[in-house]
VOLO-316764 format. One record per residue (C-alpha): residue number from 1; residue in three letters; chain; x, y, z. Coordinates in steps of 0.5 Angstrom, whole numbers. Example, Ala and Ser with C-alpha at 12.3 -4.5 7.8 and 13.67 -1.06 7.14 Angstrom:
REM residues 2
@num->1	residuo->Ala	cadena->A	east->25	north->-9	up->16
@num->2	residuo->Ser	cadena->A	east->27	north->-2	up->14
This chain:
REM residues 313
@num->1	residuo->Unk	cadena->A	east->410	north->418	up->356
@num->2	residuo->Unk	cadena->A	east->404	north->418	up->360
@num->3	residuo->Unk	cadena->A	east->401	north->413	up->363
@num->4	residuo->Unk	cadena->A	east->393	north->414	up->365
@num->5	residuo->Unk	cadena->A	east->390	north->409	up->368
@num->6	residuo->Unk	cadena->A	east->382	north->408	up->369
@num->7	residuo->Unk	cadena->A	east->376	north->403	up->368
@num->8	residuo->Unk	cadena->A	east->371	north->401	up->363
@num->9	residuo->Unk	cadena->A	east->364	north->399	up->365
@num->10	residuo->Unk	cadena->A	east->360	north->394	up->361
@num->11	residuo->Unk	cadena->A	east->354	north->394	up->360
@num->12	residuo->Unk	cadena->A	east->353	north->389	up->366
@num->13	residuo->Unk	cadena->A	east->356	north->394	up->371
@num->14	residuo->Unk	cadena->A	east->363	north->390	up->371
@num->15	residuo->Unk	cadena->A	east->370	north->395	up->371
@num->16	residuo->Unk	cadena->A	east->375	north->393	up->367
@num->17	residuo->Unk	cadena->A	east->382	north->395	up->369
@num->18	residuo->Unk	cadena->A	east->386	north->399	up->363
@num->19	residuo->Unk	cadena->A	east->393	north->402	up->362
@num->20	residuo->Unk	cadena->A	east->394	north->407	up->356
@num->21	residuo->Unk	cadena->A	east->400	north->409	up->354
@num->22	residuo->Unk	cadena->A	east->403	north->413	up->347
@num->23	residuo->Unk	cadena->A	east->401	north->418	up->343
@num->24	residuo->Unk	cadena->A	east->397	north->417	up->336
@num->25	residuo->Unk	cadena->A	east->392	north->412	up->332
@num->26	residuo->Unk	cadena->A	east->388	north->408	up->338
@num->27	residuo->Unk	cadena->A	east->391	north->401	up->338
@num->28	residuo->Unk	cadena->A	east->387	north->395	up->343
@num->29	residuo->Unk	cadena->A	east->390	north->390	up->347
@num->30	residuo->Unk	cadena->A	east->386	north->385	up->351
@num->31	residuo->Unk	cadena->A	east->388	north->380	up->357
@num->32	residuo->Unk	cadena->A	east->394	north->387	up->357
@num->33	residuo->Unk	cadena->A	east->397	north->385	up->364
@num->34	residuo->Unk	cadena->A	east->401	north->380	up->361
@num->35	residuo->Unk	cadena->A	east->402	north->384	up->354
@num->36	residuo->Unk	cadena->A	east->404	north->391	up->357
@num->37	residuo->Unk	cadena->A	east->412	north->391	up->359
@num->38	residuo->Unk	cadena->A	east->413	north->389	up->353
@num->39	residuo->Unk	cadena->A	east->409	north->392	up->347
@num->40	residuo->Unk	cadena->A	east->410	north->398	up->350
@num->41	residuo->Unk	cadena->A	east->414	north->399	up->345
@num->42	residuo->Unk	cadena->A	east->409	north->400	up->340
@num->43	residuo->Unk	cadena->A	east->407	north->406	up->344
@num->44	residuo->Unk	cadena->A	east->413	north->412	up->340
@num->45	residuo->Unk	cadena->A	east->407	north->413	up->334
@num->46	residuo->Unk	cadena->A	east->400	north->410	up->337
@num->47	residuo->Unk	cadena->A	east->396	north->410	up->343
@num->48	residuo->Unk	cadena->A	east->396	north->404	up->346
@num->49	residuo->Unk	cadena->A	east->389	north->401	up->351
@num->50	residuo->Unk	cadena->A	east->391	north->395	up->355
@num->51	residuo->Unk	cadena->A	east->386	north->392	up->359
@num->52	residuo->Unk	cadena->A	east->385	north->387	up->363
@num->53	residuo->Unk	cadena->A	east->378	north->383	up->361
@num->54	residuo->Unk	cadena->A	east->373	north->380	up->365
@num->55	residuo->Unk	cadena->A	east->375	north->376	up->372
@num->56	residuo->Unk	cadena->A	east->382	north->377	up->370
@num->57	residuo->Unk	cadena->A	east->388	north->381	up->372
@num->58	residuo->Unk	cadena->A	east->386	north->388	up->375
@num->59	residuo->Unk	cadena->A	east->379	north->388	up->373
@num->60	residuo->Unk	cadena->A	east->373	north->386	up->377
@num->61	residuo->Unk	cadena->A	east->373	north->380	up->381
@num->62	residuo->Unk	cadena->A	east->366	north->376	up->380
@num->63	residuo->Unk	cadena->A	east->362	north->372	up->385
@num->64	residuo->Unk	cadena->A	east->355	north->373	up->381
@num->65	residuo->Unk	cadena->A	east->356	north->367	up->376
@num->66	residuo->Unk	cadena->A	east->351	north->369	up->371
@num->67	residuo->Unk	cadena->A	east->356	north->375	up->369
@num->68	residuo->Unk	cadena->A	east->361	north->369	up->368
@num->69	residuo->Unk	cadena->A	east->356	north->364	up->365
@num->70	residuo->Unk	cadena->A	east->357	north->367	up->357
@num->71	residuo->Unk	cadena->A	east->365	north->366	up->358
@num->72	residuo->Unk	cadena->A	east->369	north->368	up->351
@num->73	residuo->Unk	cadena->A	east->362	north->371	up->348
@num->74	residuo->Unk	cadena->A	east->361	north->376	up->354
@num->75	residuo->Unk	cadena->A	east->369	north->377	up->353
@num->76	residuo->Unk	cadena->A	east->367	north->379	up->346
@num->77	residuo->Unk	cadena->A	east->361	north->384	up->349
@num->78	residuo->Unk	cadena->A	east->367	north->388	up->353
@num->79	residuo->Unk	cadena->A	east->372	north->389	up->348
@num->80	residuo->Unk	cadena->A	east->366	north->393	up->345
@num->81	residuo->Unk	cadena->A	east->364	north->396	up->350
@num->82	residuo->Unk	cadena->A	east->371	north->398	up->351
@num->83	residuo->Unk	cadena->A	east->371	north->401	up->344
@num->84	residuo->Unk	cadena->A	east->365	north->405	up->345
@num->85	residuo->Unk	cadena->A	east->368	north->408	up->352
@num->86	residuo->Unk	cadena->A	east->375	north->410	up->348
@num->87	residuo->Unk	cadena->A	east->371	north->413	up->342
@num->88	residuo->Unk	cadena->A	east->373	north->408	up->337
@num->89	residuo->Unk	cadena->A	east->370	north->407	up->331
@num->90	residuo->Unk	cadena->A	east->374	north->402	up->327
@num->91	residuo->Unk	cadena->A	east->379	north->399	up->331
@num->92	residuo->Unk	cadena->A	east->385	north->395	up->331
@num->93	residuo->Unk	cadena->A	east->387	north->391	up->336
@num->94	residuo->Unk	cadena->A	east->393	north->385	up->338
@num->95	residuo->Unk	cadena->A	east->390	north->379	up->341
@num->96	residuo->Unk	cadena->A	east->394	north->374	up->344
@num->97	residuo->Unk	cadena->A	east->392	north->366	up->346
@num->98	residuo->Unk	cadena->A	east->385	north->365	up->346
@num->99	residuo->Unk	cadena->A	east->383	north->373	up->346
@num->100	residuo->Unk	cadena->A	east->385	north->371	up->338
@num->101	residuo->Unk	cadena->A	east->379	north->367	up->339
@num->102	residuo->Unk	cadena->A	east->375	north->373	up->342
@num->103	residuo->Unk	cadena->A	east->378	north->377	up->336
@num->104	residuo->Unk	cadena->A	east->376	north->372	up->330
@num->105	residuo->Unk	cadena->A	east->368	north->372	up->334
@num->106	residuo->Unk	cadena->A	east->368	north->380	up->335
@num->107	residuo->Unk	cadena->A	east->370	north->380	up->327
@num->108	residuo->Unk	cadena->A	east->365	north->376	up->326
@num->109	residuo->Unk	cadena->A	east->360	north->379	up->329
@num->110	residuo->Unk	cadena->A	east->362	north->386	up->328
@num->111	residuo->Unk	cadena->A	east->366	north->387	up->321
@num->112	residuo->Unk	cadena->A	east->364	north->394	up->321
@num->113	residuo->Unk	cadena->A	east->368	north->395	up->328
@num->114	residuo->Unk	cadena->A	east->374	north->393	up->325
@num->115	residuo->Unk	cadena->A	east->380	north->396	up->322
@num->116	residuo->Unk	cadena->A	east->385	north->391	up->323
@num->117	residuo->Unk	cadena->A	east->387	north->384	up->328
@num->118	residuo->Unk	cadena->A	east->393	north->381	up->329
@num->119	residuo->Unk	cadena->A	east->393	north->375	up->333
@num->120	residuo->Unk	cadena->A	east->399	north->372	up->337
@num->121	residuo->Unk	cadena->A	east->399	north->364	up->338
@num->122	residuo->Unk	cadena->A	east->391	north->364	up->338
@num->123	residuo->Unk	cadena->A	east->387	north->358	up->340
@num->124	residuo->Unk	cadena->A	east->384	north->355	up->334
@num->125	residuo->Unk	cadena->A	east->379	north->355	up->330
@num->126	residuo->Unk	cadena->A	east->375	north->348	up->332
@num->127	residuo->Unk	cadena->A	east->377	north->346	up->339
@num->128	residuo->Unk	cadena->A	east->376	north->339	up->336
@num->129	residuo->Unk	cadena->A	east->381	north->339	up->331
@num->130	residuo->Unk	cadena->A	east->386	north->334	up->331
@num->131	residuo->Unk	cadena->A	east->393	north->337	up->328
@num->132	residuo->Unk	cadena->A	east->399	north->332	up->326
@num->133	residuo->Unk	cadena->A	east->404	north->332	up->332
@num->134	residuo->Unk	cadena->A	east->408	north->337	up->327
@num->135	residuo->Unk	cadena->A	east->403	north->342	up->328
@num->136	residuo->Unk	cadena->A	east->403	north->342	up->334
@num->137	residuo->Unk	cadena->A	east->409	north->343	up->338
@num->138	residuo->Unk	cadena->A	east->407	north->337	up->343
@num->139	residuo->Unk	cadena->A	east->415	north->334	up->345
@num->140	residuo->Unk	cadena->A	east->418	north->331	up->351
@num->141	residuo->Unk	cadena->A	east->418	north->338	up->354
@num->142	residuo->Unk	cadena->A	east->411	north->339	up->355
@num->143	residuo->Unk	cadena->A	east->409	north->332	up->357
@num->144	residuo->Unk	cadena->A	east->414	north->333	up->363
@num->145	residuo->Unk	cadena->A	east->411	north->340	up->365
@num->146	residuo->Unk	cadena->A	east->404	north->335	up->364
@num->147	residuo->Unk	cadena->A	east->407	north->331	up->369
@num->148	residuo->Unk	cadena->A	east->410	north->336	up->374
@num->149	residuo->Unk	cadena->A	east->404	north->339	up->374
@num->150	residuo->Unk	cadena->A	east->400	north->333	up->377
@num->151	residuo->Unk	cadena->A	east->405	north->331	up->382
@num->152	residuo->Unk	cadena->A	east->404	north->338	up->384
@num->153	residuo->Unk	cadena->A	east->398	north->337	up->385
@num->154	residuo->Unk	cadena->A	east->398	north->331	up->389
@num->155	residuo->Unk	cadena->A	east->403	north->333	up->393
@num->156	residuo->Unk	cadena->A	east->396	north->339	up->395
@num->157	residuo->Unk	cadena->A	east->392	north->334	up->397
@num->158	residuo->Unk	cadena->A	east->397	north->329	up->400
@num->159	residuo->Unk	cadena->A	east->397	north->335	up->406
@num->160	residuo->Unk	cadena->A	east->392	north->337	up->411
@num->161	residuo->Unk	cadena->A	east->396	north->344	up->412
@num->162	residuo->Unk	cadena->A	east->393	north->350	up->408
@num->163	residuo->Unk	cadena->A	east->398	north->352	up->403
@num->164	residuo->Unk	cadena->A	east->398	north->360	up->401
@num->165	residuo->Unk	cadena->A	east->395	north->361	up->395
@num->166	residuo->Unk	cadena->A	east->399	north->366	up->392
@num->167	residuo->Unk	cadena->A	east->406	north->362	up->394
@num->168	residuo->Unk	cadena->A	east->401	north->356	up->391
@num->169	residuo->Unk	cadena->A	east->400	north->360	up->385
@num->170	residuo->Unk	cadena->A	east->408	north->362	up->384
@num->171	residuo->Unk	cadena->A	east->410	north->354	up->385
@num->172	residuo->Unk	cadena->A	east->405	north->353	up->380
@num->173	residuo->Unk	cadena->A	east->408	north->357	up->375
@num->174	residuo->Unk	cadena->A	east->415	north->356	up->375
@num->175	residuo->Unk	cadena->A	east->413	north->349	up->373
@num->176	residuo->Unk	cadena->A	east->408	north->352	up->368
@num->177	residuo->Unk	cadena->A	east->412	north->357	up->365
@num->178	residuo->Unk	cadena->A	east->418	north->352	up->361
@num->179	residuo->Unk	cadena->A	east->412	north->350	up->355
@num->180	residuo->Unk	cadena->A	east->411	north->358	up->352
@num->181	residuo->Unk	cadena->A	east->418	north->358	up->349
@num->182	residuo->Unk	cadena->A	east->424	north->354	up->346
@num->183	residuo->Unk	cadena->A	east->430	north->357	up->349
@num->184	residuo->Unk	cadena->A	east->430	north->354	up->356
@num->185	residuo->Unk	cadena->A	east->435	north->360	up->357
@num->186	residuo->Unk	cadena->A	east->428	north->364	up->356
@num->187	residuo->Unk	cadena->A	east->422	north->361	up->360
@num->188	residuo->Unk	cadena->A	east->426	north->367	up->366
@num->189	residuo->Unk	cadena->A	east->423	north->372	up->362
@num->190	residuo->Unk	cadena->A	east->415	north->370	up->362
@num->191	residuo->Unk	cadena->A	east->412	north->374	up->367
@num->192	residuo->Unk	cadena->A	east->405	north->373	up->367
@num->193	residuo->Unk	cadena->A	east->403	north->370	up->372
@num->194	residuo->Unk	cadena->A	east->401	north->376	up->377
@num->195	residuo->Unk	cadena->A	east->400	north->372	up->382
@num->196	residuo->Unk	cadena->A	east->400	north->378	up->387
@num->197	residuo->Unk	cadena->A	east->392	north->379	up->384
@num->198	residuo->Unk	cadena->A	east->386	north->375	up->387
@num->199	residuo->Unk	cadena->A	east->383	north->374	up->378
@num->200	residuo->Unk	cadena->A	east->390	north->371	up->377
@num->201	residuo->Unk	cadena->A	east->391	north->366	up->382
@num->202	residuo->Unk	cadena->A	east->383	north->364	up->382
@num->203	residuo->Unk	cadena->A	east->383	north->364	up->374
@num->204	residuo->Unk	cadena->A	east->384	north->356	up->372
@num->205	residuo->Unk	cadena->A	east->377	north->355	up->376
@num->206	residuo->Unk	cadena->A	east->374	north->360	up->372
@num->207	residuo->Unk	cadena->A	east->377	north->358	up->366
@num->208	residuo->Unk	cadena->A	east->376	north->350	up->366
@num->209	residuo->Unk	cadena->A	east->368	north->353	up->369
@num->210	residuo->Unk	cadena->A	east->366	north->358	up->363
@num->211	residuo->Unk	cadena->A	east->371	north->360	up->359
@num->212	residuo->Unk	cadena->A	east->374	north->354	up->356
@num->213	residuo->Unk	cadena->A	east->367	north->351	up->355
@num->214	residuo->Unk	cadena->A	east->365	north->357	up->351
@num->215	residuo->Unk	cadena->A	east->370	north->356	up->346
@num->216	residuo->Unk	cadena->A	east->369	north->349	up->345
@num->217	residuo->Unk	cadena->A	east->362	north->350	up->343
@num->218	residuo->Unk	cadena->A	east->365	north->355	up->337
@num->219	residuo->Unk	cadena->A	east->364	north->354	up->330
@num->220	residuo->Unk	cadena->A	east->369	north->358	up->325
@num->221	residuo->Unk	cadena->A	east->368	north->356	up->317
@num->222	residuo->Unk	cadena->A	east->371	north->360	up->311
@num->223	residuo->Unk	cadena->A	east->363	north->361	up->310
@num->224	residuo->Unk	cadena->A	east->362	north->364	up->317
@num->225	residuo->Unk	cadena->A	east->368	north->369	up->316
@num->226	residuo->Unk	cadena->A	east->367	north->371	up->309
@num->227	residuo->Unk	cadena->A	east->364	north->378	up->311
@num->228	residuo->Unk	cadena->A	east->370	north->379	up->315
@num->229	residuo->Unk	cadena->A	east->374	north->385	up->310
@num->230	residuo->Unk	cadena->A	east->378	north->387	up->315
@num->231	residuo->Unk	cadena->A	east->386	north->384	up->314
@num->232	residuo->Unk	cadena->A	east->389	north->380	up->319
@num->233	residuo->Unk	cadena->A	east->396	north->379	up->321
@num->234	residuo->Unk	cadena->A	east->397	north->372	up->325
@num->235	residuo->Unk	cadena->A	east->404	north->371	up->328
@num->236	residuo->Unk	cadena->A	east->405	north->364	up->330
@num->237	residuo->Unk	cadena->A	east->411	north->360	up->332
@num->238	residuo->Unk	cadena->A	east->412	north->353	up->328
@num->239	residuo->Unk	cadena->A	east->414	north->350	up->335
@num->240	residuo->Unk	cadena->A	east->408	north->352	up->340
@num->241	residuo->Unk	cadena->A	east->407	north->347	up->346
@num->242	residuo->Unk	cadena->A	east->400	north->352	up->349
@num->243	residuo->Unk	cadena->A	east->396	north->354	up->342
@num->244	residuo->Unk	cadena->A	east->398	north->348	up->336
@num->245	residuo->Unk	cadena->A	east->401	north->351	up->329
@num->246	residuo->Unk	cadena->A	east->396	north->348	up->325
@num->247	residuo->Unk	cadena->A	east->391	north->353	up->329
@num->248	residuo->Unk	cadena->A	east->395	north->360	up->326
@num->249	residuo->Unk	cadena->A	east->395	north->356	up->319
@num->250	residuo->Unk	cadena->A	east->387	north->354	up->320
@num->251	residuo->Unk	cadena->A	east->386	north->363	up->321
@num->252	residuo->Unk	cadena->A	east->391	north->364	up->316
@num->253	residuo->Unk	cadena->A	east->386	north->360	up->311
@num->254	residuo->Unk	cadena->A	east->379	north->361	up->313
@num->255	residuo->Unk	cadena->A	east->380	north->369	up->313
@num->256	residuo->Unk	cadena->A	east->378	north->372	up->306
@num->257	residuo->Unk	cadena->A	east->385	north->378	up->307
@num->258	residuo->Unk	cadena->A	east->389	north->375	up->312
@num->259	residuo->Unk	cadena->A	east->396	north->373	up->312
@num->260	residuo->Unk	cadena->A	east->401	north->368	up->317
@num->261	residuo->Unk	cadena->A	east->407	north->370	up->319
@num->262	residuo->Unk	cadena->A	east->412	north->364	up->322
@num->263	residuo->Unk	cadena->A	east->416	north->363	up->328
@num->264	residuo->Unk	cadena->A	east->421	north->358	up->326
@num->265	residuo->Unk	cadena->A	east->424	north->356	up->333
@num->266	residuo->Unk	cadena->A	east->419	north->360	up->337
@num->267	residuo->Unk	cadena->A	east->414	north->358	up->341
@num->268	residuo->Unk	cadena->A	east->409	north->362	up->344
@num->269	residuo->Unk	cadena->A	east->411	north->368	up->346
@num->270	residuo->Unk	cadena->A	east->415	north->369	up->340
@num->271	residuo->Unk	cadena->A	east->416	north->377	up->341
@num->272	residuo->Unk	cadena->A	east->420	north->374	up->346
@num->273	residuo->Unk	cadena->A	east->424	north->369	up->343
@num->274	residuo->Unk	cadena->A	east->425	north->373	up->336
@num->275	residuo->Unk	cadena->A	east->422	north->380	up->338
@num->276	residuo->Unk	cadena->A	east->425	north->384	up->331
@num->277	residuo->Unk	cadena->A	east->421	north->379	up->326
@num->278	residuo->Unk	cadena->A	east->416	north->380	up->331
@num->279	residuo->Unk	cadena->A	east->415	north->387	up->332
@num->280	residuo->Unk	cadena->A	east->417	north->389	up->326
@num->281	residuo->Unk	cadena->A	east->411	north->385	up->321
@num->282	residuo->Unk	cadena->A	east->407	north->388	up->326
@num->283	residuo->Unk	cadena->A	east->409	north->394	up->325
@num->284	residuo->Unk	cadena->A	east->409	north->394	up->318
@num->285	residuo->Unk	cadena->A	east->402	north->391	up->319
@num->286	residuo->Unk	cadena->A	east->399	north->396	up->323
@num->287	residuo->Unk	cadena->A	east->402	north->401	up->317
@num->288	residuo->Unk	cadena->A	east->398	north->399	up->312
@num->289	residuo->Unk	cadena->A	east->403	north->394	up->309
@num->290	residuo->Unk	cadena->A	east->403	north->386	up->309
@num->291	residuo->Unk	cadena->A	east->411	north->385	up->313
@num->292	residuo->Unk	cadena->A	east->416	north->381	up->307
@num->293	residuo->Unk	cadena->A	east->415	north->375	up->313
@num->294	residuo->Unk	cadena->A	east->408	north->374	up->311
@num->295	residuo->Unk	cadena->A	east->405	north->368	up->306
@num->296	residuo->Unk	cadena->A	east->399	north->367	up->304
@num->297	residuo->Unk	cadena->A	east->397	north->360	up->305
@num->298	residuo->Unk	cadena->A	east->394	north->356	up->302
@num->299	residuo->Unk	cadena->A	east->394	north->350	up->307
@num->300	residuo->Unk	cadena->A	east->393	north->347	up->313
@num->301	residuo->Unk	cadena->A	east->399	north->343	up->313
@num->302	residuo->Unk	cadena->A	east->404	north->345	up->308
@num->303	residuo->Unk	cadena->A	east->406	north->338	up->307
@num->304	residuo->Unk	cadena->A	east->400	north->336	up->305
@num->305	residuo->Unk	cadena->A	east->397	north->337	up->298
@num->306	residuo->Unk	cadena->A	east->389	north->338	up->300
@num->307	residuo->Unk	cadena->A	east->389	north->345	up->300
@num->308	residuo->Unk	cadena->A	east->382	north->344	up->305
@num->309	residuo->Unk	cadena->A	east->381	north->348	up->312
@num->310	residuo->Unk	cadena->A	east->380	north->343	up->319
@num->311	residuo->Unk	cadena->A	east->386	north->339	up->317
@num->312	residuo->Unk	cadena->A	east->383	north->333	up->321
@num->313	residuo->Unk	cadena->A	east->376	north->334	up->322
């Protein structure tokens, strides 16, 4: 298949980085470097647009803060843009991590513009929701990835010899990369790091800085969504450590249309730790159809007898 790569401008003048690959109905995926090796095998009946958002991967690297500032709000503004550019009049697009956050606010923002949204381990709604800890994935794992990382972290500032960046960021996520699955048989199949590329090794500032910020002070209701007509496909793994379970259910409700498809024993990345269940629903999604797998829900916690969204709030 032919690759063809190139850059969007925004509005603002900034150049996001794209890959496009495959043949047939346009499909959007934003923060692409990370997604490109393993959705490519979407690309046999539909044209796939990976792009690198704003600050990240091989879009332009930003120094004029102001063109920061807005954080996942700008982020939504750049998806459009990236839409306009390819002539897309209703798109459908695969967001994954917080860009299922900017997925739900460009919804939101814009239903007219969306045809159909499949978000992948997304963030959650309300960032001050407090889920019970089974809705969460937090374990033994994660807390001592936590704590290898503050060791990390004083070991940097322990020493007074400069410590390359890019082997900086290399050590940095070979501690990290264990929390994004179950399998520890499966962390080795994480490559997102990219840490060969200035964004990518710069990226927790900007995110701590503007990105983080940006969602914290996001508000999405039942009643905020209900315009949204668009069908939205959320794929989750029971077991997420990054982005908690509780949050996938919280999309599945406060959406009009919308279904959730489990990933039992997956955390997430659950292409990776069940790519058949996985590709397959989203295949059968983006074709028109609910896949078997998808349940209507009714609850944030399926043990529960509330049927209320916000679980904790």
């Amino acid at each position: 298949m032919q690759l063809i790569e190139g850059h969007v401008t925004a509005e603002d003048g900034v150049r996001l980085f794209f890959q496009q690959v495959g043949s047939g109905p346009p499909l959007i995926l934003p923060n692409g470097f990370h997604l490109f090796d393993d959705f490519q095998r979407l690309a046999g009946s539909r044209t796939l647009i990976f792009y690198d958002v704003r600050n990240r991967g091989r879009s332009d690297s930003i120094s004029d803060r102001s063109k920061l500032a807005r954080g996942i709000l700008q982020d939504a503004g750049d998806f459009d843009a990236v839409r306009r550019h390819f002539g897309i009049h209703q798109v459908d697009l695969i967001a994954h991590s917080y860009m299922g956050v900017m997925a739900a606010l460009y919804a939101r923002t814009y239903p007219d513009r969306v045809n159909r949204v499949v978000q992948i381990g997304p963030g959650q709604p309300n960032a001050a929701t407090q889920y019970p800890s089974h809705l969460t994935g937090a374990d033994a794992v994660l807390a001592e990835v936590f704590a290898n990382i503050a060791q990390l972290r004083k070991e940097r500032q322990s020493t007074d010899q400069p410590q390359d960046p890019q082997e900086a960021c290399e050590r940095f996520w070979s501690v990290l990369r264990p929390i994004y699955v179950v399998s520890p048989a499966d962390a080795e199949k994480i490559h997102w790091e990219r840490c060969e590329l200035p964004n990518e090794r710069n990226f927790w500032s900007y995110w701590s800085e503007h990105i983080l910020p940006s969602i914290q002070q996001l508000r999405f209701s039942a009643a905020d969504l209900a315009h949204v007509r668009a069908p939205v496909l959320v794929v989750h793994g029971a077991k997420d450590r990054a982005a908690p379970y509780g949050g996938g259910r919280d999309w599945a409700l406060l959406f009009p249309n919308a279904r959730l498809v489990t990933v039992e024993n997956a955390g997430y990345a659950p292409w990776i730790e069940a790519p058949d269940l996985v590709f397959g629903s989203i295949r059968t999604f983006l074709d028109g159809q609910w896949p078997d797998a998808a349940e209507k829900v009714t609850s944030v916690d399926p043990g529960a007898a509330s049927p209320d969204s916000n679980f904790g709030k």
